[in-house]
C-alpha positions in Angstrom: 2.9 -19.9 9.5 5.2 -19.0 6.9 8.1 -17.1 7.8 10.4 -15.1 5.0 13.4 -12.5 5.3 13.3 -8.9 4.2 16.7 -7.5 4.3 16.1 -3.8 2.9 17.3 -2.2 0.5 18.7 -5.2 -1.2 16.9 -6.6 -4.2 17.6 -10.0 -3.6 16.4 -10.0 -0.3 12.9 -8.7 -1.3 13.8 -4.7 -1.7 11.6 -2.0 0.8 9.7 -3.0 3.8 6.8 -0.4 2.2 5.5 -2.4 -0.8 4.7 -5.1 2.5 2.8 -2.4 4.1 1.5 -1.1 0.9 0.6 -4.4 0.2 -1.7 -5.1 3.9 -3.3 -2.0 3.5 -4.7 -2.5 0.1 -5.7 -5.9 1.1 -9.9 -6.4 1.2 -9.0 -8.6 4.1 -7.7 -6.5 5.8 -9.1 -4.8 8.4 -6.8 -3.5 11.5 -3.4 -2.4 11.0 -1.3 -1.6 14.0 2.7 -0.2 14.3 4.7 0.5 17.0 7.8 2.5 16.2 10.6 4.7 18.0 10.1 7.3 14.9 7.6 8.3 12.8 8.6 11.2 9.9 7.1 13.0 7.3 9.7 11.9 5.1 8.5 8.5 5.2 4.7 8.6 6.0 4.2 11.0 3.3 5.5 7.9 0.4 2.5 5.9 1.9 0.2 8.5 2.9 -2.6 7.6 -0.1 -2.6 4.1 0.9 -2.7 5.0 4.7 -5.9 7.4 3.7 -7.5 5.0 1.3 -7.4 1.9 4.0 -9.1 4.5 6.9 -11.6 5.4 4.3 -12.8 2.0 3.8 -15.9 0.9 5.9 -14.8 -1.4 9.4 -11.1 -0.8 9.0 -9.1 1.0 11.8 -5.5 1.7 12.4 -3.0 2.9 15.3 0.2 3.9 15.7 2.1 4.0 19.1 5.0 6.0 18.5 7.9 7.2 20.7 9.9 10.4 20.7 13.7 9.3 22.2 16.7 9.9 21.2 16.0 13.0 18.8 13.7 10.9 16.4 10.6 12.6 16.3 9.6 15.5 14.3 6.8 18.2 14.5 5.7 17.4 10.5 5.5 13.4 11.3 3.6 13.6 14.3 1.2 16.6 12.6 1.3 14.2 9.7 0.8 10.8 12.0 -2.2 12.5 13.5 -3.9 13.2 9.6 -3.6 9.6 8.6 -4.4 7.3 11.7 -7.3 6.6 12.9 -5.4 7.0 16.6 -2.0 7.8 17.7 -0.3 7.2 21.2 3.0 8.9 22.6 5.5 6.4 24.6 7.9 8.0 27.1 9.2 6.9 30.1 11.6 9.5 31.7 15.0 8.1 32.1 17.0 5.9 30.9 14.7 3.6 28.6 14.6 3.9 25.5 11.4 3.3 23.4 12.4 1.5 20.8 10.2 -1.4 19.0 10.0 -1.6 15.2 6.8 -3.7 14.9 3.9 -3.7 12.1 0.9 -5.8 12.7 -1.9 -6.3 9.8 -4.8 -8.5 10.7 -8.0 -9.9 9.5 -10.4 -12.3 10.3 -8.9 -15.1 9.1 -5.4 -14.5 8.0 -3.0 -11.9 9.5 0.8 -10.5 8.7 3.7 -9.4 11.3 6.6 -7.5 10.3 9.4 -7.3 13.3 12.5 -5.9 12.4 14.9 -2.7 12.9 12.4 -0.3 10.3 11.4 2.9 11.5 8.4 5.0 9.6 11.0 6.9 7.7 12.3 7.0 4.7 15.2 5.7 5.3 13.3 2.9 7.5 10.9 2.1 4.7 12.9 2.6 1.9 16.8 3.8 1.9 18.5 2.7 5.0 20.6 -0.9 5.5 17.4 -2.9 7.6 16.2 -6.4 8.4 13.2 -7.6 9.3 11.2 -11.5 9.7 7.9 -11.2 7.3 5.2 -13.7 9.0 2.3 -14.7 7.4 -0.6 -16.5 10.0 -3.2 -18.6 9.3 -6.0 -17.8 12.0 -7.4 -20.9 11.8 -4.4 -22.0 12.8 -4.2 -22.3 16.8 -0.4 -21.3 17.0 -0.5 -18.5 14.4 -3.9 -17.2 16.5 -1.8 -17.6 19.7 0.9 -15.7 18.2 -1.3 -12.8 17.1 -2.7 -12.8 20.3 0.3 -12.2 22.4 1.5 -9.1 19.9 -2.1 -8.0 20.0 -1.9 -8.0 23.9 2.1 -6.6 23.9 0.1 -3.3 21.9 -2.6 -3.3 24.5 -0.4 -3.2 27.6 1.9 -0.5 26.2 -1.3 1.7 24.7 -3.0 0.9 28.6 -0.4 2.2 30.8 -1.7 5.4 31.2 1.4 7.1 32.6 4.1 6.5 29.9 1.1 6.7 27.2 -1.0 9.4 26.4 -3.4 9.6 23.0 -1.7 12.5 20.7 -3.6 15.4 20.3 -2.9 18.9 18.8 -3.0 20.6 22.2 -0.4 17.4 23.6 1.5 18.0 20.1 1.7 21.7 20.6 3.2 21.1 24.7 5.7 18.7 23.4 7.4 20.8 20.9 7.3 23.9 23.2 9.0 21.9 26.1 13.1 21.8 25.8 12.6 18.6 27.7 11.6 16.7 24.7 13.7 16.5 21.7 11.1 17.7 19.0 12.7 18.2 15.7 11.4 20.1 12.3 12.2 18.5 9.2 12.0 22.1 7.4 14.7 24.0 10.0 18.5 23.9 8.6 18.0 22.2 4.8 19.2 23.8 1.8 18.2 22.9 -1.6 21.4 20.9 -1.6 20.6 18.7 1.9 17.7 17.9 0.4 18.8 14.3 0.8 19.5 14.6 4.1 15.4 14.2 5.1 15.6 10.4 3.6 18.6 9.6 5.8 16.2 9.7 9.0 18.6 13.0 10.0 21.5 11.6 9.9 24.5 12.9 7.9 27.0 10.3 6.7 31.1 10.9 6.0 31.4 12.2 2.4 32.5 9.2 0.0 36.0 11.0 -0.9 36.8 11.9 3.1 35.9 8.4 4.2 38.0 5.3 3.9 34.5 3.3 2.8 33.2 4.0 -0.4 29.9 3.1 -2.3 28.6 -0.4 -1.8 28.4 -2.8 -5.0 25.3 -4.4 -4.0 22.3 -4.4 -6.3 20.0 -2.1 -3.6 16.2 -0.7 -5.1 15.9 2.9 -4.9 13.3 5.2 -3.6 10.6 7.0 -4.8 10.2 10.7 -4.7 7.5 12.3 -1.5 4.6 12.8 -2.7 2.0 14.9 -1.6 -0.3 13.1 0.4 -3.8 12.8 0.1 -5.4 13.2 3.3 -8.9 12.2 4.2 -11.7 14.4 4.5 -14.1 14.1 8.3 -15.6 11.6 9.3 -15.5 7.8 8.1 -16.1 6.2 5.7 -15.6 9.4 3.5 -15.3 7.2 0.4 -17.7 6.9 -2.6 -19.1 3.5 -1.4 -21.5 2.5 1.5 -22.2 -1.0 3.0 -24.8 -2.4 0.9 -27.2 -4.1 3.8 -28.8 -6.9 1.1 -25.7 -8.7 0.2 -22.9 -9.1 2.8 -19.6 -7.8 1.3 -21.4 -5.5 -1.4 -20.9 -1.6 -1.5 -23.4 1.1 -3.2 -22.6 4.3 -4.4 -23.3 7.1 -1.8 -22.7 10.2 -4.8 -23.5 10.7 -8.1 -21.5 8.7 -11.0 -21.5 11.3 -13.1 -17.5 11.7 -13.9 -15.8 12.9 -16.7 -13.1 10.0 -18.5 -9.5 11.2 -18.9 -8.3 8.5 -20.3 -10.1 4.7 -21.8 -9.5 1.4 -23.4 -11.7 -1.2 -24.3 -11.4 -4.2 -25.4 -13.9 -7.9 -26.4 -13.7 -10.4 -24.2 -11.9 -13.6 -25.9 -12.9 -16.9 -23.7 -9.3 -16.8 -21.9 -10.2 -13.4 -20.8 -13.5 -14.1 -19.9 -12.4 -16.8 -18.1 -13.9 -19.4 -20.0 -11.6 -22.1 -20.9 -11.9 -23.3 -24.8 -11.1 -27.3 -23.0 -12.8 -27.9 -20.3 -10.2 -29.3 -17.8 -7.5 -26.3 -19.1 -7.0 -24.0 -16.1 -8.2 -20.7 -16.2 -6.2 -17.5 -16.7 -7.1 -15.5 -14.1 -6.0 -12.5 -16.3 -6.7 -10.2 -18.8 -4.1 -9.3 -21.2 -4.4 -5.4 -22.0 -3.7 -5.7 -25.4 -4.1 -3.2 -28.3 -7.4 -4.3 -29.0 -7.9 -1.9 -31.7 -7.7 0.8 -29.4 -4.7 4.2 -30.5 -2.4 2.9 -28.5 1.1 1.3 -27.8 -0.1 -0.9 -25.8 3.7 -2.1 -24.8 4.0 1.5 -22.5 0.3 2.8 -22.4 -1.0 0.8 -19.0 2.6 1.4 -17.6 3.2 4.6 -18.2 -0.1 6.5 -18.8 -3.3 4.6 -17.7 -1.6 3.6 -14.6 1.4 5.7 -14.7 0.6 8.1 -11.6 0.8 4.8 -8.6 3.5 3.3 -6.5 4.5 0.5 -8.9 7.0 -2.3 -7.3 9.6 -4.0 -8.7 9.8 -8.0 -8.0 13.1 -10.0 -9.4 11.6 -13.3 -11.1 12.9 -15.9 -12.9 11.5 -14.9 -16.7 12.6 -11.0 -15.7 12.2 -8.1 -13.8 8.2 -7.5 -13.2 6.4 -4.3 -11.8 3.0 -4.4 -10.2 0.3 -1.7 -8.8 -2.6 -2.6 -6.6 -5.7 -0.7 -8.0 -9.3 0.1 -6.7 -11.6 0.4 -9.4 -15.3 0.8 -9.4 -16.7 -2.6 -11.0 -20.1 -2.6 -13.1 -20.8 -5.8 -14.8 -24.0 -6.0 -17.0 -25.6 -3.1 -15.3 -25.1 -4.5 -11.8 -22.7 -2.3 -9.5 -20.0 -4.6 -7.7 -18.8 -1.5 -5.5 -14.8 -1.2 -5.3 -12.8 -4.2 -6.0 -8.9 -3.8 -5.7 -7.1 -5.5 -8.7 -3.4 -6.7 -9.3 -1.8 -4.8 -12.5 1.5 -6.3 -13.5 3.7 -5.2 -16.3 6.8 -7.3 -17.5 8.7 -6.0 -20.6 10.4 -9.6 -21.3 6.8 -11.1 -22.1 6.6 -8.9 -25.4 9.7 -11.2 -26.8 7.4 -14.3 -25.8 4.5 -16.3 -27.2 2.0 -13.6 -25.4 3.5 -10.4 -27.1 1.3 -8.3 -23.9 3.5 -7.1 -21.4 0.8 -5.6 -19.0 -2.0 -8.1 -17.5 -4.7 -7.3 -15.4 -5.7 -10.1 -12.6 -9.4 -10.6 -11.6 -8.9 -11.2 -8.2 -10.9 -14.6 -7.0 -14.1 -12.6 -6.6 -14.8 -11.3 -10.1 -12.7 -14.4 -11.6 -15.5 -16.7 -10.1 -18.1 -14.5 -11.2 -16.9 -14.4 -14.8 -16.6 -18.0 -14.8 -19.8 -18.9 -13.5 -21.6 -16.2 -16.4 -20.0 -16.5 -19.7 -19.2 -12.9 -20.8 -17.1 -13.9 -23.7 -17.9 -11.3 -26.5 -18.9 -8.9 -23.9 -17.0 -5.2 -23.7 -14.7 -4.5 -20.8 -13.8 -0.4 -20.3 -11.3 0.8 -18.2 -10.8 4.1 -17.5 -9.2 6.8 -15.6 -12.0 9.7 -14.5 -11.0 12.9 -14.3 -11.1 12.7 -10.4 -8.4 10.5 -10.5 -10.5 7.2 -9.9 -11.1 4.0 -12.4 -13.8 2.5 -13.4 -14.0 -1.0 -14.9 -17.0 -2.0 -16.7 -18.3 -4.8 -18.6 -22.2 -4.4 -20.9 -23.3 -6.7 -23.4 -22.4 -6.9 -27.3 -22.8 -4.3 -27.9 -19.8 -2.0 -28.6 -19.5 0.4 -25.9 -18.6 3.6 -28.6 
């Protein structure tokens, strides 16, 4: 197990707690995620929405949410919201004076699994803005203590979901009785804000002491921002409603399920050297693992093109390291290699402006990921044309033919 400290929104304590969950639900591995909150808003599901949708669209994934409504904290748009992007949602209320309040992300696959415990909330302010803390634990399911450890949280969710008289499954019909009832606290994030509050919806509802009235002021500490909502993306019926479908000859695979027909809005291509092909020059030098998005002869500048227009649109993070500040994106591209369709793979894009003044002069790398790194090593593709490029629809495609030159 490895344990590690997230003490939000301070950069040197690892920033947001939603690049971690951004993180587990891009994850292949992946394949349950479970949270247990006291509130769950639009202002903060809506900032991970895509990734919420994306992870429920992928064949044998489900999530669950168990979400309480105390204390003021829930609102009619994250609970209309919560019920478009989980796979199931569950209401906790006991009348009287408990409180639910847990703050507890679970992510889990079949051999590895994350836990998040902390004081964050699925707000904005508790995955981005407010002062929060929270223990990151990483488990190693082979392990016997990390299983055993997943196992009691696993069974902690199960007893709250199964007691069927302080938890019922959210529906629109319960949604609609709970916000019509004065006995439960219902709020609307739309009722009372003026184009000048409009702040006020990342403070999870509550309004601080103006800085010139108050005998506090700013704080000095280096904190990471937040990103603007964004309009989620919700899924359409039925699951999986993604492009892909299981393919049943080769465990792992994916086939198309629609035509591929798309339209390219924006491209680069570039010739595989050896590094990028991952085929080292001397045989005991390690391999890359990357491939540097150069020029490549392509109308570019290549220094802003991947950061701010190929892959401009995503929810880039920011990591402190010790060459520099680096940003990196999670992306899901469609993978053809030599006429053979690999399905969707999801691929680490990093861009670090302090590598242009070194011997590299590429700021932005792509990273295989082990799958298609081992591939390329075991069939030499130097020479070979790699395309990536950004479909009309909004997806990417990465592609790798023969010698010939793909234009």
């Amino acid at each position: 197990m490895k344990i590690s400290f997230l003490g939000q929104p301070v950069t040197a304590f690892d920033g947001w707690v939603a690049p971690w969950l951004q993180e587990q639900l891009r994850d292949p591995h992946i394949h349950e995620v479970r949270v247990a909150v006291a509130w769950a808003k639009r202002s903060g599901l809506a900032r991970v929405a895509d990734d919420l949708t994306a992870f429920n669209e992928r064949t044998g994934t489900v999530s669950s949410l168990l979400v309480g409504i105390d204390e003021g904290g829930a609102t009619k748009q994250g609970l209309q919201l919560a019920l478009e992007l989980f796979d199931r949602v569950y209401i906790f209320h006991e009348p009287g004076s408990r409180t639910y309040h847990p703050k507890v992300y679970m992510a889990s696959g079949l051999q590895t699994a994350e836990l998040l415990v902390g004081s964050n909330n699925m707000t904005a302010g508790g995955l981005y803005a407010n002062y929060e803390a929270a223990l990151r634990c990483q488990l190693d399911l082979t392990n016997a203590e990390d299983h055993a450890l997943l196992t009691q949280v696993t069974d902690w969710f199960d007893t709250l979901r199964d007691d069927n008289n302080a938890c019922k499954p959210l529906t629109a019909e319960l949604l609609e009785t709970l916000i019509n009832d004065a006995r439960y606290n219902i709020g609307d994030e739309d009722v009372g804000r003026q184009p000048s509050q409009a702040t006020l919806e990342d403070a999870d509802g509550i309004t601080t002491d103006p800085p010139t009235e108050s005998v506090f002021s700013g704080a000095t500490i280096i904190k990471a921002g937040m990103p603007p909502p964004l309009r989620p993306r919700l899924r359409t019926e039925g699951k999986p409603a993604n492009r892909y479908k299981p393919d049943p000859t080769v465990p792992g695979a994916f086939l198309p399920t629609t035509n591929d027909s798309f339209t390219s809005s924006l491209r680069w291509q570039k010739k595989l050297s050896k590094a990028d092909a991952q085929q080292p020059t001397v045989q005991r030098t390690k391999r890359t693992g990357n491939l540097k998005l150069s020029q490549a002869g392509n109308a570019i500048d290549h220094n802003t093109y991947f950061r701010n227009d190929l892959f401009g649109d995503l929810p880039w993070t920011r990591k402190d390291t010790k060459g520099g500040t680096k940003e990196e994106v999670y992306v899901t591209f469609a993978v053809s290699i030599a006429g053979i369709d690999h399905g969707p793979h999801q691929l680490k894009v990093d861009h670090a402006s302090h590598r242009v003044a070194g011997q590299s002069n590429v700021p932005t790398w792509l990273h295989w990921g082990p799958e298609l790194a081992q591939l390329l090593h075991t069939t030499n593709y130097t020479g070979a044309w790699v395309t990536i490029e950004r479909r009309a629809d909004g997806t990417y495609r990465l592609e790798i033919r023969g010698n010939e030159d793909p234009t």
